[in-house]
Each structure stands twice: as structure tokens, then as C-alpha cells.
N, C-alpha and C positions, 0 to 999 in steps of 0.2 A: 253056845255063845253066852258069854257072860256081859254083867251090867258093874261097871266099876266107880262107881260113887268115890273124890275127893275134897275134902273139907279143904279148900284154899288155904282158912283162915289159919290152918291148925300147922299144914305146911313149911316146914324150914329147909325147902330145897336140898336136904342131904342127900339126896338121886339115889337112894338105897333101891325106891322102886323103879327105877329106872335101869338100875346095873344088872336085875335080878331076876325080870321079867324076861320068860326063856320065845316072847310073843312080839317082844316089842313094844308093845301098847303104849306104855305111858314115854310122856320126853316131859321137859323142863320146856313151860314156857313165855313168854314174853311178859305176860301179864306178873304186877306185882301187888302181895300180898297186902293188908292195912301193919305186917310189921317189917315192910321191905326185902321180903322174899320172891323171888319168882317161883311159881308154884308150878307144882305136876298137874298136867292133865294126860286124858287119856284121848288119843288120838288116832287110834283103829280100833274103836270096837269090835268089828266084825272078827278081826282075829283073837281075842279074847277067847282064852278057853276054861276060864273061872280057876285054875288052878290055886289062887290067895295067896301063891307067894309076896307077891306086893304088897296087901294089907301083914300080913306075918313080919317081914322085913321094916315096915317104915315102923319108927321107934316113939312116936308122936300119935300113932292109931288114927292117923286123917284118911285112913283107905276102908271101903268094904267093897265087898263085892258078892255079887248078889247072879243064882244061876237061871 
């Protein structure tokens, strides 16, 4: 199981890691950023299997993820 750490602040909702994650984990949501983005979170950790396509994918580096 992996731990997937997102910088809100850094966030421009391009859903890259959301399209890319073969896990699910991350959705777009509700909450907005301080530059009017609504940001990734990660919403089933438990299926997390640290694979980092999500940090890899998101073009801003607001992801890590940690095993």
C-alpha cells in the first residue's frame, strides 16, 4: 500500500492523475484551491499500490508518493 501526498496549492485540476491511475485513487474535488482550482485528492488509499504513475503524469510535480 502506498501513501500519496498532494500539494493543493500547486494543483491546476488538469485530471492527468486522475485519467492515469490504473487504481482509481485519486478524483477531483470539491475543495478549491487559493488560485480557483479544484484540486486532486486521494480517496482510497487502501488501494494504492504506489505504482507513481500519478506523480510522473501530473506536469506541476504537486504529487509524491511514498511506499
Amino acid at each position: 500500500m502506498g501513501k500519496i501526498v498532494i500539494r493543493s496549492e500547486s494543483c491546476k485540476s488538469c485530471q492527468y492523475c486522475v485519467k492515469f491511475c490504473p487504481k482509481k485513487v485519486i478524483e477531483i474535488g470539491t475543495d478549491v484551491n487559493s488560485k480557483g482550482y479544484e484540486y486532486a485528492v486521494a480517496v482510497r488509499m487502501d488501494d494504492c499500490i504506489a505504482c507513481q504513475i500519478c506523480a510522473r503524469m501530473c506536469p506541476d510535480a504537486a504529487i509524491e508518493v511514498y511506499k
